[in-house]
gemmi code that builds the backbone of each chain (N, CA, C; Angstrom):
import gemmi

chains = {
    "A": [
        ("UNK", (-58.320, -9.723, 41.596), (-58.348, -10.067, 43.017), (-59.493, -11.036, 43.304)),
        ("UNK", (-59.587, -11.908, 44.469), (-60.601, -12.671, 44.556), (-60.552, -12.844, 46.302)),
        ("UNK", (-61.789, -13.148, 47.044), (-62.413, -12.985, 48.016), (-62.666, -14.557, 48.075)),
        ("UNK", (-62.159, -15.487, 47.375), (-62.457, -16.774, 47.539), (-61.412, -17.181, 48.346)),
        ("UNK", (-61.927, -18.883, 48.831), (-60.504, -19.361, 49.581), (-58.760, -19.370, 49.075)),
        ("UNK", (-59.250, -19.359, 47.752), (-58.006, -19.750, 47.248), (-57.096, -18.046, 47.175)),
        ("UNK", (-56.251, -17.857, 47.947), (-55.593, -16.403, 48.429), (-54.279, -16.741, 47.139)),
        ("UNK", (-54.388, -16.253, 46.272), (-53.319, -15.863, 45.380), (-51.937, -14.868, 45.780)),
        ("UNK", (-52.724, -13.580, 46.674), (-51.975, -12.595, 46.959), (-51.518, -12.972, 48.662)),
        ("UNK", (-50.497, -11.776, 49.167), (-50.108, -12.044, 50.418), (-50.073, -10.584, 50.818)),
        ("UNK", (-49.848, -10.528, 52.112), (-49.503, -8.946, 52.908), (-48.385, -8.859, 52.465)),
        ("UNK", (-47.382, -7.696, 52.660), (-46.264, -7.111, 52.605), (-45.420, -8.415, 53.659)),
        ("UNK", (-44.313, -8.786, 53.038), (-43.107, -9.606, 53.412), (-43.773, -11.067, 53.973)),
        ("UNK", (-45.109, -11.248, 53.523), (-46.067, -12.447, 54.043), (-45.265, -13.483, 53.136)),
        ("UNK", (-45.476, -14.596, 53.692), (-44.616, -16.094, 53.077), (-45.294, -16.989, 53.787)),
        ("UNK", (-46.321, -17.740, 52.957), (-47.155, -19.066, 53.405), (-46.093, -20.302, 53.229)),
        ("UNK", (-46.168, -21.019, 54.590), (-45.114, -22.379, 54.761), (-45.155, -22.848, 53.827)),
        ("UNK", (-46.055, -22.783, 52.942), (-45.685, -23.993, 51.462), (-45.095, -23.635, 50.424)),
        ("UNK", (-45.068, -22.152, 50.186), (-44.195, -21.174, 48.895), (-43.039, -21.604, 48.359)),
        ("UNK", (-41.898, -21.262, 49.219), (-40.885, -21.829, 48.509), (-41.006, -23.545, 48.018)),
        ("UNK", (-41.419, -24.503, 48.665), (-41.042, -25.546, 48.819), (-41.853, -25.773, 47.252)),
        ("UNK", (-43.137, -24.933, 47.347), (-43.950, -25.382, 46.004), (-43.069, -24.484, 44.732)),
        ("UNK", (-42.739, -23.457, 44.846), (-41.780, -23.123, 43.559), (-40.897, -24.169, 43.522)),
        ("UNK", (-40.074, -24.681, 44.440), (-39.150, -26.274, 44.391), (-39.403, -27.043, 43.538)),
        ("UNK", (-40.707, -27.399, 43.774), (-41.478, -28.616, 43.504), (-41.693, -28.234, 41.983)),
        ("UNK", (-42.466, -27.016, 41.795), (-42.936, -26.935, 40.603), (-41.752, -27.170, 39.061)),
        ("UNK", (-40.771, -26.340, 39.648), (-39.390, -26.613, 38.606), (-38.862, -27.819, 38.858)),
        ("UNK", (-38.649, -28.832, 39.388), (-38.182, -29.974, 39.644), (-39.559, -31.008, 38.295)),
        ("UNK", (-40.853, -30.809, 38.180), (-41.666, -31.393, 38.215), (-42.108, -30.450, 36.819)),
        ("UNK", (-41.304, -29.654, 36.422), (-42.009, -29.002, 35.244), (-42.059, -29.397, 33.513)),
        ("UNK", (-41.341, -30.275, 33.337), (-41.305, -31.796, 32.381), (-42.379, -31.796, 32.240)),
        ("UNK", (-43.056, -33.247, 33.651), (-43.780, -33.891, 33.934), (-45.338, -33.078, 33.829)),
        ("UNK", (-45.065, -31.852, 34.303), (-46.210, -31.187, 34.263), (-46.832, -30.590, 32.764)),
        ("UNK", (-46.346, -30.249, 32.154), (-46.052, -29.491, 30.827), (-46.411, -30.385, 30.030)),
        ("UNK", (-46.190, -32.211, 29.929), (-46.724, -33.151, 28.980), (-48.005, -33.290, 29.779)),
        ("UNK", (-48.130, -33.226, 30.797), (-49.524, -33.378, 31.510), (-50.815, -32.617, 31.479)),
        ("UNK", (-50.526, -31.253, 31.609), (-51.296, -30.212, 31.403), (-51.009, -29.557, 30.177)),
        ("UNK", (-50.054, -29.233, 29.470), (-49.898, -28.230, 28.558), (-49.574, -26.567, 29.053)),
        ("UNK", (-49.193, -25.591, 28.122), (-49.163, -24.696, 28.707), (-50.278, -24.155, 28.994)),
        ("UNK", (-50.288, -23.666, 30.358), (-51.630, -22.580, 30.836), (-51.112, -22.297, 32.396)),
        ("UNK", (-51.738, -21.870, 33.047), (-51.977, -21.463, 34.565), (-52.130, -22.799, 35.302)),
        ("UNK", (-51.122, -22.907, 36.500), (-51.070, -24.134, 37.272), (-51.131, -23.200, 38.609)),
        ("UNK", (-52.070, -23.652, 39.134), (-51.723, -23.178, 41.022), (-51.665, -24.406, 41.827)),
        ("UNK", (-50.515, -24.158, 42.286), (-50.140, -25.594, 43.638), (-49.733, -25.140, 44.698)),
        ("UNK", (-50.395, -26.137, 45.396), (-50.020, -25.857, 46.884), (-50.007, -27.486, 47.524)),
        ("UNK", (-49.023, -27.452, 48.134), (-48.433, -28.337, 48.804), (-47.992, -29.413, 48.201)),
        ("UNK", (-47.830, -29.395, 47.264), (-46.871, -30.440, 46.158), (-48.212, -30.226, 44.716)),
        ("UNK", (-49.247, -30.368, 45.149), (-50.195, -30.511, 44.107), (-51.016, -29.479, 43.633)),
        ("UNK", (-51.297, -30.054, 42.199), (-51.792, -29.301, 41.457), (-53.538, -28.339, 42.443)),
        ("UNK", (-54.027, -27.588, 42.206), (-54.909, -27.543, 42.927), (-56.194, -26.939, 41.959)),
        ("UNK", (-55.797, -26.361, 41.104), (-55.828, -25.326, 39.913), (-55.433, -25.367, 38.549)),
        ("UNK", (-56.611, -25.626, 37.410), (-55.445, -25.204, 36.077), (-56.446, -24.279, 34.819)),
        ("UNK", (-56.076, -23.296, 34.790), (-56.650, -22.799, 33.862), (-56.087, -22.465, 32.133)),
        ("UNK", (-56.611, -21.492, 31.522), (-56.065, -20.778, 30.670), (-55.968, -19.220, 31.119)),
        ("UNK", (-56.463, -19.191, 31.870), (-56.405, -17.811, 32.824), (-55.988, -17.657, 34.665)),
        ("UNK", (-55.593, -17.201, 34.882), (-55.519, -17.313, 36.271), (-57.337, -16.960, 37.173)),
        ("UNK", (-57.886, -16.884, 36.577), (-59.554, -17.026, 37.481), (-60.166, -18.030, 36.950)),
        ("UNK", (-59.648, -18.511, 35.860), (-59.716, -20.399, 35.611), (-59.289, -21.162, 36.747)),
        ("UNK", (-58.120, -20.931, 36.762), (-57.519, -21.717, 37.990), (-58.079, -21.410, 39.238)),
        ("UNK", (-58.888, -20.383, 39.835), (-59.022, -19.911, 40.618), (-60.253, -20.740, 40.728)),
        ("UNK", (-61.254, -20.501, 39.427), (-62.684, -21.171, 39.880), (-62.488, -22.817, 39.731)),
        ("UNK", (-61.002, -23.496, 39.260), (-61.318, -25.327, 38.727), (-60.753, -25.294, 40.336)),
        ("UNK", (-59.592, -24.471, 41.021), (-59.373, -25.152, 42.661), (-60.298, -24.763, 43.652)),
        ("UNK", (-61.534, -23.730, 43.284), (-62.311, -23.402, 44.505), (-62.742, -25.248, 44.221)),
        ("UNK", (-63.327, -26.002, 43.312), (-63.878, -27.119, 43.255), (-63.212, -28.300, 43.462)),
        ("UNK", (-61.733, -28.221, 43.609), (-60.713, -28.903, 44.020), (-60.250, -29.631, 45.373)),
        ("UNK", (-60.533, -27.937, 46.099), (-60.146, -27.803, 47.205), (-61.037, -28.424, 48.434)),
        ("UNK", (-61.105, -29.415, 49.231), (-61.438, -29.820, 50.226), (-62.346, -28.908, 51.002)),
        ("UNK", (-63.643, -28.821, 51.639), (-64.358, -28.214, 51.594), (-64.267, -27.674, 52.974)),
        ("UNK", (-63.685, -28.311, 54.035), (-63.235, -28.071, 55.166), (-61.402, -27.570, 55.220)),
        ("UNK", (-61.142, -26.736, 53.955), (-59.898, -25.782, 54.059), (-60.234, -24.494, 53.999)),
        ("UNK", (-60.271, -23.750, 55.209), (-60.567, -22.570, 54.946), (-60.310, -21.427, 54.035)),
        ("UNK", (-59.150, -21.670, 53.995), (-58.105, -20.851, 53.209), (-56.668, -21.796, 52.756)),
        ("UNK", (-56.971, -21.485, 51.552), (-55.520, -22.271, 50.810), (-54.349, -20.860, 50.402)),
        ("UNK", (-53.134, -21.166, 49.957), (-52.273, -20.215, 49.854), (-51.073, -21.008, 48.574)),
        ("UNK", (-51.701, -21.390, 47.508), (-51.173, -21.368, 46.340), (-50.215, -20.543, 45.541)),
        ("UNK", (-49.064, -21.163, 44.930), (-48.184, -20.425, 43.975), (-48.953, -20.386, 42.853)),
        ("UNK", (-49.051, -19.135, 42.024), (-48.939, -19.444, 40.762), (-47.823, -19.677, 39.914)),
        ("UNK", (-48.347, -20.438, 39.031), (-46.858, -20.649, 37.770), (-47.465, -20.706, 36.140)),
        ("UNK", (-47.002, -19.875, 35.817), (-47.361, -19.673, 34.251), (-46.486, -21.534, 33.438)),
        ("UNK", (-47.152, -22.243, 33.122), (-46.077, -23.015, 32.363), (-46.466, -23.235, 30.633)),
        ("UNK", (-45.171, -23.003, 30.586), (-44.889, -23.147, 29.164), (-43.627, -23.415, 28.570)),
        ("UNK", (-43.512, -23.900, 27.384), (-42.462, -24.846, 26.959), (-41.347, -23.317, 26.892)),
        ("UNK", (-40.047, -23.917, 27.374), (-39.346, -22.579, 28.113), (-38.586, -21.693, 26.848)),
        ("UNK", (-37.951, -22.324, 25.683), (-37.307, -21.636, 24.809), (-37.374, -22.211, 23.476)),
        ("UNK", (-38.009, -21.496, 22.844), (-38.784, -22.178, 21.517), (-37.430, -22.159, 20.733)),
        ("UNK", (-36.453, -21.609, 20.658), (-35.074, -21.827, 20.530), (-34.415, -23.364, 20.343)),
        ("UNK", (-34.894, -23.588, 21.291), (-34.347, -24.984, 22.013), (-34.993, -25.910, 21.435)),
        ("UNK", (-35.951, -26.112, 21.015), (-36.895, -27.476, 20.262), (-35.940, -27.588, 18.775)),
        ("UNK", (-35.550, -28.348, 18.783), (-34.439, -28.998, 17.983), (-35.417, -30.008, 17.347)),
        ("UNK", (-35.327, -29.366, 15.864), (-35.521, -30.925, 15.168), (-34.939, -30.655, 13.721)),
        ("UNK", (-35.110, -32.179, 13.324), (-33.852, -32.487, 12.279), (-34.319, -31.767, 11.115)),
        ("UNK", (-32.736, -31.388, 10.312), (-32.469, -30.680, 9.318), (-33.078, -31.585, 7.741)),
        ("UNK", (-34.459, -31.137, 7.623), (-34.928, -32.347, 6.362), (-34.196, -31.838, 4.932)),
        ("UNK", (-33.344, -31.015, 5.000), (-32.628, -30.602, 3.709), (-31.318, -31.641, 3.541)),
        ("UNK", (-31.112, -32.506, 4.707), (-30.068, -33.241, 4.642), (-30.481, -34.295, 4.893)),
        ("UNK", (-31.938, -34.956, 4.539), (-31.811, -36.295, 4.719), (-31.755, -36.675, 3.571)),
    ],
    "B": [
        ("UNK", (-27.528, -1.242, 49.976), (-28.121, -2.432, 48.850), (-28.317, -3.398, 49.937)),
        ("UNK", (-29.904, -3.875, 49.016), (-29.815, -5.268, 49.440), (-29.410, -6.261, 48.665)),
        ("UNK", (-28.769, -7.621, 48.735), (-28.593, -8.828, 48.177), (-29.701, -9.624, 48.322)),
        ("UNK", (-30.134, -9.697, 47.119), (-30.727, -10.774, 46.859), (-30.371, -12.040, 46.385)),
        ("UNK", (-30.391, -13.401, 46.972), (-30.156, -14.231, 46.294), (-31.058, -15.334, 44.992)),
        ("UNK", (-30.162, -15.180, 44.050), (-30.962, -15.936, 43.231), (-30.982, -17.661, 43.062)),
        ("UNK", (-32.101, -17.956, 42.532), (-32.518, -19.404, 42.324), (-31.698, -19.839, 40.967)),
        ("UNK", (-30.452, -21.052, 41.385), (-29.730, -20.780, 39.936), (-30.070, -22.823, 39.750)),
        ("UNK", (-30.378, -22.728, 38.327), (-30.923, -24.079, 37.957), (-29.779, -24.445, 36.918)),
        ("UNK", (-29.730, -25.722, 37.318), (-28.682, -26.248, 35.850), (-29.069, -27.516, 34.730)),
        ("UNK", (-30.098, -27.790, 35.124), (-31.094, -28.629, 34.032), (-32.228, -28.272, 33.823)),
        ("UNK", (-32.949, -27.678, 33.069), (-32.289, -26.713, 31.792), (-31.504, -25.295, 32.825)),
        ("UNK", (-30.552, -24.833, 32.099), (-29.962, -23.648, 32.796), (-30.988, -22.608, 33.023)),
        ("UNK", (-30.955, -22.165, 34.132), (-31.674, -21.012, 34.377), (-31.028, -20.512, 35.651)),
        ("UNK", (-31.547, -18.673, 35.708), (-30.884, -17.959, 37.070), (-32.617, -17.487, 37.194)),
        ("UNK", (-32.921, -17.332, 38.263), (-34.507, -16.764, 38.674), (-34.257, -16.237, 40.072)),
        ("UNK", (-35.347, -15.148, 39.937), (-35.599, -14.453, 41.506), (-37.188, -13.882, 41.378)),
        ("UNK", (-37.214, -14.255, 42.593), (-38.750, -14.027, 43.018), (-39.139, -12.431, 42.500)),
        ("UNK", (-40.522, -12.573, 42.219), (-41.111, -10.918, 42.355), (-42.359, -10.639, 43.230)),
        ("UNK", (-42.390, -9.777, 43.960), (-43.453, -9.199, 44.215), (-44.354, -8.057, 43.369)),
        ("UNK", (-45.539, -8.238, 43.186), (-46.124, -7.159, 42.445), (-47.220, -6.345, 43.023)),
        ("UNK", (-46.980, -5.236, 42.942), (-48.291, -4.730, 43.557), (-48.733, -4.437, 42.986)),
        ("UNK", (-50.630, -4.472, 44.003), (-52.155, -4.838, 43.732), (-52.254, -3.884, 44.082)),
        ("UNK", (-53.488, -3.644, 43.747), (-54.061, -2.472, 44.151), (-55.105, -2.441, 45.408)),
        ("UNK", (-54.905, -3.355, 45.869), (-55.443, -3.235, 47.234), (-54.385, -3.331, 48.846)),
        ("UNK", (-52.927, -2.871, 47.928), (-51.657, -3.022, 48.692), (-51.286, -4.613, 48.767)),
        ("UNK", (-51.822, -5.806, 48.450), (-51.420, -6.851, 48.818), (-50.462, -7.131, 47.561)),
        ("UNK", (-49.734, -7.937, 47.520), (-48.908, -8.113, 46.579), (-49.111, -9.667, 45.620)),
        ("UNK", (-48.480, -9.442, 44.563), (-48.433, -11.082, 43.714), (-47.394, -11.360, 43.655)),
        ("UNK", (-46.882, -12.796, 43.847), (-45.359, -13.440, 44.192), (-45.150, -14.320, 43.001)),
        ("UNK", (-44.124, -14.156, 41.965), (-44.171, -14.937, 41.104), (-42.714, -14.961, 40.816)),
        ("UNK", (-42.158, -16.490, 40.028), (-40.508, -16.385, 39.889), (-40.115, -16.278, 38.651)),
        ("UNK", (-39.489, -15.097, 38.268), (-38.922, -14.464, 36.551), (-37.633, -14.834, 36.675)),
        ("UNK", (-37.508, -15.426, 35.474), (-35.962, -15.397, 35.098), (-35.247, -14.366, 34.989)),
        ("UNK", (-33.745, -14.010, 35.675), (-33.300, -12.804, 35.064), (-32.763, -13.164, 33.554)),
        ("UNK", (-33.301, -12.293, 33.034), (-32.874, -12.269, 31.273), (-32.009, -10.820, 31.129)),
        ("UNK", (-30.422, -11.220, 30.872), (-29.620, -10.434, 30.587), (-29.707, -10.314, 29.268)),
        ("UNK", (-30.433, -10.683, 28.178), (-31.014, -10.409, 27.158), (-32.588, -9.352, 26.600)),
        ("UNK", (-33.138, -9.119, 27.837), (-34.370, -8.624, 27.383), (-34.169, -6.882, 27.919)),
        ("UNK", (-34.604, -6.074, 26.933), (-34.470, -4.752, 27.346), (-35.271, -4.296, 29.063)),
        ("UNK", (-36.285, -5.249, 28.894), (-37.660, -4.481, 29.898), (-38.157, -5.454, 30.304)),
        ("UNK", (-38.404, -5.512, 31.492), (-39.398, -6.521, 32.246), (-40.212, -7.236, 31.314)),
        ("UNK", (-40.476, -8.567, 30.809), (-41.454, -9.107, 30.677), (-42.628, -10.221, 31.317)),
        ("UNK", (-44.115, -9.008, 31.533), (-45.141, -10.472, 32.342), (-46.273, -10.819, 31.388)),
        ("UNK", (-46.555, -12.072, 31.665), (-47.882, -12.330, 31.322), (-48.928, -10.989, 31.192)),
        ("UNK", (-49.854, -11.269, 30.081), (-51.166, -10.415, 30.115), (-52.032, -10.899, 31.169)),
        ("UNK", (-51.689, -12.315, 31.475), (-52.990, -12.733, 32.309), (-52.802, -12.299, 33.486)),
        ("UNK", (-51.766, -11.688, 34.233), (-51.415, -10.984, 35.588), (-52.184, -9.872, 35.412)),
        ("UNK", (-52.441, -9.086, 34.625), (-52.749, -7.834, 34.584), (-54.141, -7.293, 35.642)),
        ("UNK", (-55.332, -8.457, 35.440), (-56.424, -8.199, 36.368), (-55.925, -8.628, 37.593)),
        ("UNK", (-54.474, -8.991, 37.938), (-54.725, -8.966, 39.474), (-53.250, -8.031, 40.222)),
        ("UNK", (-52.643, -7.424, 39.316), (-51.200, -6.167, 39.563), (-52.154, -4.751, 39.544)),
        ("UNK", (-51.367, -3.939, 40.290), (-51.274, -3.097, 39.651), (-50.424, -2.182, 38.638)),
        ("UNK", (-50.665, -1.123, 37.670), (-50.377, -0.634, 36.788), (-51.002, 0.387, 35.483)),
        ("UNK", (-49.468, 0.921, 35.417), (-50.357, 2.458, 35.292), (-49.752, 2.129, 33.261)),
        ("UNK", (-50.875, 2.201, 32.610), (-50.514, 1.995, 30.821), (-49.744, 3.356, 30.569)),
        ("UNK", (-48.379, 3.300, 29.880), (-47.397, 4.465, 29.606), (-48.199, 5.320, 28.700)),
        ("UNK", (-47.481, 5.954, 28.063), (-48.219, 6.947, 26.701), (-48.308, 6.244, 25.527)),
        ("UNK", (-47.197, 5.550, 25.050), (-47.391, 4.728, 24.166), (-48.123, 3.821, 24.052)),
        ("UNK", (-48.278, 2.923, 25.410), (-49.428, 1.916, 25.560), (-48.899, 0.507, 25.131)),
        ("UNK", (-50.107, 0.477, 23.886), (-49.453, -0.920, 22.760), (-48.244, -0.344, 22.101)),
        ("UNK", (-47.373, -1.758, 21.882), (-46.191, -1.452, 21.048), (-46.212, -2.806, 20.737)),
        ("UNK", (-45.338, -2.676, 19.439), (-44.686, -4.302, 18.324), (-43.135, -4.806, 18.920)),
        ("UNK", (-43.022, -5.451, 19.694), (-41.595, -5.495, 20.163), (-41.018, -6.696, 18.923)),
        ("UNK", (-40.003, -6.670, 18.425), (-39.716, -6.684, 17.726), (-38.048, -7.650, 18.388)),
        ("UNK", (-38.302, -8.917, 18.208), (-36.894, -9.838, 18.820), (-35.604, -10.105, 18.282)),
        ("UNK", (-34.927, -9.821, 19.091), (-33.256, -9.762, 17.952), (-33.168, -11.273, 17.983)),
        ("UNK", (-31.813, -11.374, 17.656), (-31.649, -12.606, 17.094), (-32.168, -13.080, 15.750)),
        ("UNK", (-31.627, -14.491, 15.607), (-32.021, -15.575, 14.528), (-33.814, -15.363, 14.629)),
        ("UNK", (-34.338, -15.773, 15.734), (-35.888, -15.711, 15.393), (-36.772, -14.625, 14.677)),
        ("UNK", (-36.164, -13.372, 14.620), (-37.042, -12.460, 14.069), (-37.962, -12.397, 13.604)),
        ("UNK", (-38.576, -12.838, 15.445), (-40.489, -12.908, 15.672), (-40.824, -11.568, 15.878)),
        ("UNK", (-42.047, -11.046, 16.162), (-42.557, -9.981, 17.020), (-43.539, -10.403, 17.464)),
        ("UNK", (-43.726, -9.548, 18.458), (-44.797, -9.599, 19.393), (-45.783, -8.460, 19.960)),
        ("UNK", (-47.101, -8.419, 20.042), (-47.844, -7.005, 20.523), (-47.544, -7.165, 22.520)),
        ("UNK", (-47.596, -6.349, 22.612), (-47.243, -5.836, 24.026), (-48.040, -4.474, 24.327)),
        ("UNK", (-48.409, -4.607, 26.184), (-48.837, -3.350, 26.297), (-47.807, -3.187, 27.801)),
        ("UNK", (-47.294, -1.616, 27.310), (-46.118, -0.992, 28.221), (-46.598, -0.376, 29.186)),
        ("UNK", (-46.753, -0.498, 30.264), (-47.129, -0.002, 31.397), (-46.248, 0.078, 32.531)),
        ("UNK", (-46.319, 0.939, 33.961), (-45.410, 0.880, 34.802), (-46.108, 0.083, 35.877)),
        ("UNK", (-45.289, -1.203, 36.722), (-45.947, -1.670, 37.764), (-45.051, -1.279, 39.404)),
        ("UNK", (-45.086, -1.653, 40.268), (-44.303, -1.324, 41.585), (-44.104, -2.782, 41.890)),
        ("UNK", (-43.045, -3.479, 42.236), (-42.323, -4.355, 42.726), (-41.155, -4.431, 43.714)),
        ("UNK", (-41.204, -5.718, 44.184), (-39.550, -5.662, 44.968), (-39.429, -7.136, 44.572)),
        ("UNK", (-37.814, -7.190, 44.610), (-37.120, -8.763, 44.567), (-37.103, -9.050, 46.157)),
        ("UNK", (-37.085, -10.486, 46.009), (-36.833, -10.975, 47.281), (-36.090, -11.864, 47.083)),
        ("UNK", (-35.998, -12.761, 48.111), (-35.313, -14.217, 47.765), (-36.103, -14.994, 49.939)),
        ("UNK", (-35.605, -16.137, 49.339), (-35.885, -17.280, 50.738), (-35.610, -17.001, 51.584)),
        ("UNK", (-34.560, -15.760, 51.918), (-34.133, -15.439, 53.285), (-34.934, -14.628, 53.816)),
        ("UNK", (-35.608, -13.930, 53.110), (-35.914, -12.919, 53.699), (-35.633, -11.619, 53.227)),
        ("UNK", (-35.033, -11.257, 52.398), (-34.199, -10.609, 52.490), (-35.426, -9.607, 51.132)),
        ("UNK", (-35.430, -8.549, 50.913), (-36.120, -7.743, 49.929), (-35.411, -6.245, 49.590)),
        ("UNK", (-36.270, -6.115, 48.398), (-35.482, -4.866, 47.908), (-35.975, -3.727, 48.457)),
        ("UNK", (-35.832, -2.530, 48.409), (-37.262, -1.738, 48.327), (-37.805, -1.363, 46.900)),
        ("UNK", (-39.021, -0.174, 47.071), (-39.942, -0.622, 46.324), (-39.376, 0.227, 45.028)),
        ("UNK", (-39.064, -0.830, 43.422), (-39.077, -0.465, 42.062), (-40.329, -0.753, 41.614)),
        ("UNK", (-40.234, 0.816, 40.693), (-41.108, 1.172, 39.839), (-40.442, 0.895, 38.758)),
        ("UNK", (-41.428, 0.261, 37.610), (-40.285, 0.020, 36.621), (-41.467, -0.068, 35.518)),
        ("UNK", (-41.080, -0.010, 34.131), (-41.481, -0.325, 32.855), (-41.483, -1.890, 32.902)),
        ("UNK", (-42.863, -2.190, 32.279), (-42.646, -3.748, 32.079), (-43.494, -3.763, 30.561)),
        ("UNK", (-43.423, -4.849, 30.095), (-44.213, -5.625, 28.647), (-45.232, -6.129, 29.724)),
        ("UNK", (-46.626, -5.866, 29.103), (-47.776, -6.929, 29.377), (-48.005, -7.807, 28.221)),
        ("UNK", (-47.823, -9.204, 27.538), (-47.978, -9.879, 26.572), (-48.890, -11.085, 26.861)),
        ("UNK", (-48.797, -11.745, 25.593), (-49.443, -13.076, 25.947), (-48.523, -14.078, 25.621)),
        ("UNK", (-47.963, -14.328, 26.961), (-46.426, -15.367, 27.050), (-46.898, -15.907, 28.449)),
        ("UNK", (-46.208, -16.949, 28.433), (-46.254, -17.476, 29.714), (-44.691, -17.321, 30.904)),
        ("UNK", (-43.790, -16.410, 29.942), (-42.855, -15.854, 30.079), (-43.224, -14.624, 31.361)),
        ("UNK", (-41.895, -14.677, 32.498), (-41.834, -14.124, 33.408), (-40.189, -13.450, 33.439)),
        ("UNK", (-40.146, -12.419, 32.209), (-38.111, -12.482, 32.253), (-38.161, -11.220, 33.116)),
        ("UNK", (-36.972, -11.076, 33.819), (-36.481, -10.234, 34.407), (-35.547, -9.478, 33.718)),
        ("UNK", (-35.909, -7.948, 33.066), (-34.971, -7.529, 32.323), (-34.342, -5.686, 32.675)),
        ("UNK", (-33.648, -5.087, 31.811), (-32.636, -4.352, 32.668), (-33.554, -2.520, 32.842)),
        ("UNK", (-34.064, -2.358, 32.484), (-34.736, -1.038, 32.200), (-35.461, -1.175, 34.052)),
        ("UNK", (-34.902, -0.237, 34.537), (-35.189, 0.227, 35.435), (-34.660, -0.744, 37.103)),
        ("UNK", (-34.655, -2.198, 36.611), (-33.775, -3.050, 37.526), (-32.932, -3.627, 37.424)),
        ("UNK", (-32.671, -4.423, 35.821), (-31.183, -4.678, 36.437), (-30.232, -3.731, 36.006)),
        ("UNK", (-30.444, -2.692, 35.352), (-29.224, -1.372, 34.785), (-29.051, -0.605, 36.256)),
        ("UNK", (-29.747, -0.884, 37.453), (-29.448, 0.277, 38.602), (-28.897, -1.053, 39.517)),
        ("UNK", (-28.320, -2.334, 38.787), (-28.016, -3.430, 39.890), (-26.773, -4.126, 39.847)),
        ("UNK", (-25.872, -4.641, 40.903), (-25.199, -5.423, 40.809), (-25.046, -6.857, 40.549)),
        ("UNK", (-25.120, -7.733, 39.645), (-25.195, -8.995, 39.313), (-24.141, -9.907, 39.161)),
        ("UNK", (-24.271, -11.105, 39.850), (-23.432, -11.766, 39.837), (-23.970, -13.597, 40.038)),
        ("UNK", (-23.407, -14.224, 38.822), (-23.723, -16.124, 38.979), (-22.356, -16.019, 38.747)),
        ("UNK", (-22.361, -17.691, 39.877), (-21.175, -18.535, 39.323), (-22.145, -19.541, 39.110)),
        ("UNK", (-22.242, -20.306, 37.786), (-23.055, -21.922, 37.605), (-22.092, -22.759, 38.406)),
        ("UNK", (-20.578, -22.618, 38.203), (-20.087, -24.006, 38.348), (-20.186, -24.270, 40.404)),
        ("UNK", (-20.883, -23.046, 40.532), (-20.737, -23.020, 42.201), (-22.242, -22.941, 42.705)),
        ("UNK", (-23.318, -22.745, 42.002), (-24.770, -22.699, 42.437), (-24.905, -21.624, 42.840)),
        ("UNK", (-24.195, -20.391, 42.925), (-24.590, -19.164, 43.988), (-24.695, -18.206, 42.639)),
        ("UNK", (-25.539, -17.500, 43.013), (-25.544, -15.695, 42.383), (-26.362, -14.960, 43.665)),
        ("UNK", (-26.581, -13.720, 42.895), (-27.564, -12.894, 43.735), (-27.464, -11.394, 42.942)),
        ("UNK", (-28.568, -10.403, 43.041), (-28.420, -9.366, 42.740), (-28.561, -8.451, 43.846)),
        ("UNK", (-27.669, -7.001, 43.502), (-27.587, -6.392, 44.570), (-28.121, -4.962, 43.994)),
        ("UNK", (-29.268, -4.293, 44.931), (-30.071, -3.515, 44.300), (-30.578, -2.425, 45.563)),
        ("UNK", (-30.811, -1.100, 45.349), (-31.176, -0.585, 46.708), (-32.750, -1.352, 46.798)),
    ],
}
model = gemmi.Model(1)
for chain_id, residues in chains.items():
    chain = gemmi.Chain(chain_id)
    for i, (resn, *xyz) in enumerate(residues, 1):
        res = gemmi.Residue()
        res.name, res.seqid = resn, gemmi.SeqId(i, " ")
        for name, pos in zip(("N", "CA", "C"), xyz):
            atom = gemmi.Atom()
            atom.name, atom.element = name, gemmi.Element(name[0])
            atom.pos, atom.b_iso = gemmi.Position(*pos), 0.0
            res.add_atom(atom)
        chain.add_residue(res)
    model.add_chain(chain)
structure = gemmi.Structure()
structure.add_model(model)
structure.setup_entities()
């Protein structure tokens, strides 16, 4: 838990105006993000990154320094990213070249 | 029951629905798991753990052990957390208690031990709609 601006958690049935739109954003943009950052802890709010750790109180302490100093309170998604199905990374069969 | 609707993606395929988790200071953590009609038991991140609450089972640590072609394993710690699904409308479950994996994945699957075995499920891809239906 953290007492800083950056509010991770919400009240019971609470939904900050930017939530859905930033889960939107984040899967639309999760490519782009993933060659950018790598896997770890991303917190965004309002399209942007705000936050990135290897831990979620990484992210917590790189967006307290992020964050505009006149925002009282921010209300960030987290998103774990990582490459989605190690299944899926396809590469060529060197027994047949 | 409520219906929940799910988030259904078709590049890369995916079906997802929101979770709530509870903290232990009653506030909750909102994060979006895939439902995995493949995984026995909830799987979250270890790194959630300092901010959910949850109670470590008897067993605790366990070797989960992955079917399929990959026959990886993985250490896990089994614990019970309190959650509800939601979705954009509004709309929520009430409150499951359920068995989950704590690991070190960046993996958020939604699996059947305790929510989706007590649920109704339903995707169409070629139509964008699903939803699960759950008390």
């Amino acid at each position: 838990m953290t007492t800083s601006r950056i509010r991770t958690s919400h009240q019971d049935g609470e939904v900050a105006p930017n939530t859905w739109h930033d889960f939107d954003w984040v899967h639309k943009n999760e490519a782009e993000l993933l060659e950018h950052y790598g896997e770890c802890v991303l917190l965004i709010y309002n399209q942007q990154v705000i936050g990135k750790g290897d831990t979620i109180e990484e992210a917590i302490t790189a967006a307290e320094h992020n964050v505009p100093s006149d925002l009282i309170e921010v209300t960030p998604i987290t998103y774990f990213l990582q490459h989605r199905h190690t299944f899926f990374r396809v590469y060529p069969d060197k027994t047949k070249e | 029951m409520t219906r929940i609707q799910l988030r259904i993606y078709t590049d890369p395929p995916q079906v997802e629905v929101f979770l709530n988790l509870k903290q232990p200071n009653g506030e909750e953590y909102r994060v979006a798991a895939v439902v995995d009609t493949g995984a026995q038991i909830t799987l979250l991140p270890a790194r959630l753990m300092n901010f959910v609450e949850y109670r470590i089972v008897e067993q605790g640590s366990v070797t989960v052990e992955q079917a399929g072609i990959a026959r990886q394993s993985f250490s896990a710690t089994e614990a019970m957390v309190r959650l509800f699904l939601e979705d954009t409308t509004g709309a929520r479950t009430s409150e499951i208690e359920t068995h989950v994996w704590f690991a070190n994945t960046g993996a958020i699957l939604l699996g059947f031990q305790d929510v989706l075995d007590q649920a109704a499920l339903f995707v169409d891809m070629r139509a964008n709609i699903g939803w699960i239906e759950r008390d």
